[in-house]
C-alpha positions as CSV (number, residue, x, y, z in Angstrom):
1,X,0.0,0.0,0.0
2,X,1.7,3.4,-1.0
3,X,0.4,5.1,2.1
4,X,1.4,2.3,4.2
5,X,3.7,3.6,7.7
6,X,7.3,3.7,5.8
7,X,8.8,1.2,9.0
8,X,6.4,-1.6,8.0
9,X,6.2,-0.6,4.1
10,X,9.7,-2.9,3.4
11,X,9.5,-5.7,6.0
12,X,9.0,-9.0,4.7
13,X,6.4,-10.7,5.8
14,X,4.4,-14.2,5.7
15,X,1.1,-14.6,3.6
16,X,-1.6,-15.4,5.5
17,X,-2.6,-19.2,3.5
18,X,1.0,-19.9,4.0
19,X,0.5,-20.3,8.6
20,X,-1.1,-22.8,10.1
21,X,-3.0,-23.6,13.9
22,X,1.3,-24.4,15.0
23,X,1.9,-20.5,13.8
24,X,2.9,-18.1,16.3
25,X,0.7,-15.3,16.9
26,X,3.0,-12.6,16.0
27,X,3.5,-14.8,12.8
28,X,-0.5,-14.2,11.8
29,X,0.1,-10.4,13.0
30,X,2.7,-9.7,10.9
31,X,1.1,-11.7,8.2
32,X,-2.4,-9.5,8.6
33,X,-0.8,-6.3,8.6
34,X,0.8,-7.2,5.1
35,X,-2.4,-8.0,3.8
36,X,-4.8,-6.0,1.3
37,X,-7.8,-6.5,3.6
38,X,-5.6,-4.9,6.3
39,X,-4.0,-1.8,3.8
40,X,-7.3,-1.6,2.2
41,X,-8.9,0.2,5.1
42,X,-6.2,2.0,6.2
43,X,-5.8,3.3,2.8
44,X,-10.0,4.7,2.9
45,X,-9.0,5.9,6.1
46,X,-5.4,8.0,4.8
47,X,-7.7,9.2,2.1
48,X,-10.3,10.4,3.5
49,X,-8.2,12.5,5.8
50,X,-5.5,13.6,3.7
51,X,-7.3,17.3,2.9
52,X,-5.8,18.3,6.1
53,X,-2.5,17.9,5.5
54,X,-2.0,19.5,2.6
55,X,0.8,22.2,2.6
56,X,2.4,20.7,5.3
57,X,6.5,20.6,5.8
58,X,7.8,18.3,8.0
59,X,10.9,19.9,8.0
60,X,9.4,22.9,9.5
61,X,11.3,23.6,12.5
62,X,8.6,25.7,14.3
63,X,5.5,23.6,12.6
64,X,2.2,24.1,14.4
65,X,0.6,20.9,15.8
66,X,-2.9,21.3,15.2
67,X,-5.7,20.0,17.5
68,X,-7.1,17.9,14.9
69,X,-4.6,16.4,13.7
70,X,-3.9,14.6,17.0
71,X,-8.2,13.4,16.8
72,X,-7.0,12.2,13.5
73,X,-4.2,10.5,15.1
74,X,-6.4,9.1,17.7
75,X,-8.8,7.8,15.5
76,X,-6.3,6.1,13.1
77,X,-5.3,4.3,16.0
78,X,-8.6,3.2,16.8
79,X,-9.3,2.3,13.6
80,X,-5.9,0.0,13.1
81,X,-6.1,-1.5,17.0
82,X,-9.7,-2.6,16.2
83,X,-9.1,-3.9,12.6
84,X,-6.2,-6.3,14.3
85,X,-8.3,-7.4,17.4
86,X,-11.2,-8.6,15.0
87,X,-8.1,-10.3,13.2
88,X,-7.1,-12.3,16.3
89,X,-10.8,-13.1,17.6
90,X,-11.2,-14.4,14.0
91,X,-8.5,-16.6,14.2
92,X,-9.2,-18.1,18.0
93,X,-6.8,-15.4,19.9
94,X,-7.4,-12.3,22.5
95,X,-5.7,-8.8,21.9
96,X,-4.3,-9.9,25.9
97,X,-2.3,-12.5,24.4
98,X,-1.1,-10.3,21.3
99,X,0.5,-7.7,24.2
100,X,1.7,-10.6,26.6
101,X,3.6,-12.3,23.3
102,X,5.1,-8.9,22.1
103,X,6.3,-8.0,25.7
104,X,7.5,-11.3,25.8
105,X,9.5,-11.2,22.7
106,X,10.6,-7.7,23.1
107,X,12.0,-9.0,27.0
108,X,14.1,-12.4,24.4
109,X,15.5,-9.6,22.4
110,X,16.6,-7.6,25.5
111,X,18.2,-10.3,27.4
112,X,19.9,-12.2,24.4
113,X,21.1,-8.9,22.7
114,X,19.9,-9.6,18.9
115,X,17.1,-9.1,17.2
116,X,14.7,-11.8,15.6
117,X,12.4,-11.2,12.9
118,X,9.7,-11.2,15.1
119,X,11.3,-8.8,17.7
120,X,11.9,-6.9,14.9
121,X,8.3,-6.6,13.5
122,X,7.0,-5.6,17.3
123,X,9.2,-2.7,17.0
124,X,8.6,-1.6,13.7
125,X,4.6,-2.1,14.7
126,X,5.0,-0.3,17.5
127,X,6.8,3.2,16.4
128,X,3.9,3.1,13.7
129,X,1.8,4.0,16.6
130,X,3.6,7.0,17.2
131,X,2.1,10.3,16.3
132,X,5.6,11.7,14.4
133,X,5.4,8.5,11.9
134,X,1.6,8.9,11.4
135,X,2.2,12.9,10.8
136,X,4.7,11.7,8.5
137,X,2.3,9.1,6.8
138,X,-0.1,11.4,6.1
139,X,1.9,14.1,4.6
140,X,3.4,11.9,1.8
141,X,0.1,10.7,0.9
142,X,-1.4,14.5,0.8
143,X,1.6,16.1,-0.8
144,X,2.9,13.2,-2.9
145,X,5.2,15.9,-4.9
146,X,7.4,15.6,-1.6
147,X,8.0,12.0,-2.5
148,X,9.1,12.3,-6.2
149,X,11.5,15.7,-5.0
150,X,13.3,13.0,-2.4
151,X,13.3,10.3,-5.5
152,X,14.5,12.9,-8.1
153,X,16.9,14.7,-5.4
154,X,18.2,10.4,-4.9
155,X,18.7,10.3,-8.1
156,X,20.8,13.7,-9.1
157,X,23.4,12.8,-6.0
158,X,23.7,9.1,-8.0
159,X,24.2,10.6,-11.2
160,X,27.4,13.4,-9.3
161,X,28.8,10.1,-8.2
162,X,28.4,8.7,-11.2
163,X,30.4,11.5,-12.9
164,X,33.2,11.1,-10.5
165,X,33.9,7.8,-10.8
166,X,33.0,6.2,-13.8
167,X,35.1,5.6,-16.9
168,X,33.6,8.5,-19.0
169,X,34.9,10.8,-21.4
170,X,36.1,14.4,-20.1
171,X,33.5,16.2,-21.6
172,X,30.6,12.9,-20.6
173,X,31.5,13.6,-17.3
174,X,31.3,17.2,-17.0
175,X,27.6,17.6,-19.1
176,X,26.7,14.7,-16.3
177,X,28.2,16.9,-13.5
178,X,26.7,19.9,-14.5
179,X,22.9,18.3,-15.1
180,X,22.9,16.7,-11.9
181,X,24.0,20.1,-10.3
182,X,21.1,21.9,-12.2
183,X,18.7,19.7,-10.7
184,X,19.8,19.2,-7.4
185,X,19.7,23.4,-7.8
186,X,16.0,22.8,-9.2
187,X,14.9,20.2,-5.8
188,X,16.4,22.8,-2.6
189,X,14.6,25.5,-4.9
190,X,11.0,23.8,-5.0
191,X,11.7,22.6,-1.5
192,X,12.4,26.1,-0.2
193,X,8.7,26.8,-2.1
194,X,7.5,24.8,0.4
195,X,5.4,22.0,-0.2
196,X,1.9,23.0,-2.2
197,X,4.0,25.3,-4.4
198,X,5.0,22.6,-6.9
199,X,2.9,19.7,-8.3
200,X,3.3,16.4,-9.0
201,X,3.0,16.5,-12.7
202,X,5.8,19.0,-12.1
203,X,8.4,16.9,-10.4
204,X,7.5,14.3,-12.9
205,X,8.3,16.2,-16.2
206,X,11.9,17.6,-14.2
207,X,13.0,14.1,-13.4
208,X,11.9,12.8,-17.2
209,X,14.5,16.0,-18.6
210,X,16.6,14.8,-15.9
211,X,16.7,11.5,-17.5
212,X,16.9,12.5,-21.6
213,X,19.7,14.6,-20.7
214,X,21.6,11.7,-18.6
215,X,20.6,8.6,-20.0
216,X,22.0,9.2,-23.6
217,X,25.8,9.4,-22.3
218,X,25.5,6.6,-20.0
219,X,24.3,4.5,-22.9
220,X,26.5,5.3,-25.4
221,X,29.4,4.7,-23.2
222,X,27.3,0.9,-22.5
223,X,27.3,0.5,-26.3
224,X,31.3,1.9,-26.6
225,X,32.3,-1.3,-24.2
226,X,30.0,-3.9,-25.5
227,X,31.6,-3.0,-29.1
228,X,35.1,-2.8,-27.7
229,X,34.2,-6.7,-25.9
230,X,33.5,-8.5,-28.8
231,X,36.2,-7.2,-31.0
């Protein structure tokens, strides 16, 4: 889901068909919280609320915390902590055991000093609780032109290594330097804009010139040592 929590959007989890009645109940947790029935409501419920946080800079060092966004907050955590405990009633377990198991495997990873995978999804569950990672949740999914600046920004600082290091010709290197300058120029400048003053469609059309000017060189120099290989 692209408005999932960023700490759970990369952990790998199980399927649900894949557990059985032996499976540990953090297993089916982890499991559930990966699944479309689970991202499909929290998506309705990102949507639905994103309006208020358009505009909004995370970055801001003096941002205002408004009153309603901590009801949204509280309600987003009502919605999630009721959409798992129907989970687990479903499947024969109580939300009581779901804590006593997470405090339990949180107290393992404490007294052994390394993390399991399951120790490691409790954590990851439970800073998506916290109001800073829901603020930032609902921020990419109302401004998503904040996203594609930090993927184009990625992308330029790539590129300026890129230049450095590869086996380019003088003047390769420079047009590659100077591009990905331009555009990491272009990012701090929308950014300072603050977010709301660029769109989307925006970002999208500066990373594709970012691209025709960039990709030409590097795959020309590709076709230069494929030609030189099988000579």
């Amino acid at each position: 889901m692209d408005n999932a929590p960023a700490t759970l959007a990369g952990l790998q989890r199980p399927d649900l068909e894949d557990l059985d009645e032996s499976s540990d109940i953090l297993e089916w947790v982890a499991a559930f919280t990966g699944s479309e029935d689970f991202s499909e409501e929290l998506h309705d419920f990102v949507t639905a609320h994103a309006a208020d946080f358009v505009g909004v800079q995370l970055d801001a060092g003096a941002m205002e915390h408004r009153l309603e966004w901590h009801e949204v907050y509280r309600q987003f955590l009502s919605v999630s902590e009721a959409k798992i405990e129907r989970f687990l009633a479903s499947r024969g377990f109580s939300a009581g055991e779901f804590h006593h198991r997470c405090v339990e495997e949180l107290a393992r990873q404490e007294r052994e000093h390394r993390h399991s995978r399951m120790s490691f999804f409790v954590q990851l569950l439970l800073a998506c609780t916290e109001y800073e990672q829901f603020l930032a949740m609902m921020v990419r999914a109302a401004n998503p032109e904040l996203e594609c600046l930090a993927d184009l920004e990625l992308a330029a600082s790539n590129m300026l290594e890129t230049a450095a290091v590869a086996a380019l010709r003088i003047e390769d290197r420079e047009a590659l330097r100077i591009e990905a300058g331009a555009t990491l120029e272009w990012v701090a400048k929308a950014r300072r804009g603050g977010a709301g003053a660029i769109t989307e469609r925006e970002v999208e059309a500066r990373a594709q010139e970012f691209e025709e000017s960039c990709n030409p060189i590097l795959d020309a120099r590709i076709e230069e040592q494929e030609q030189f290989r099988r000579k």
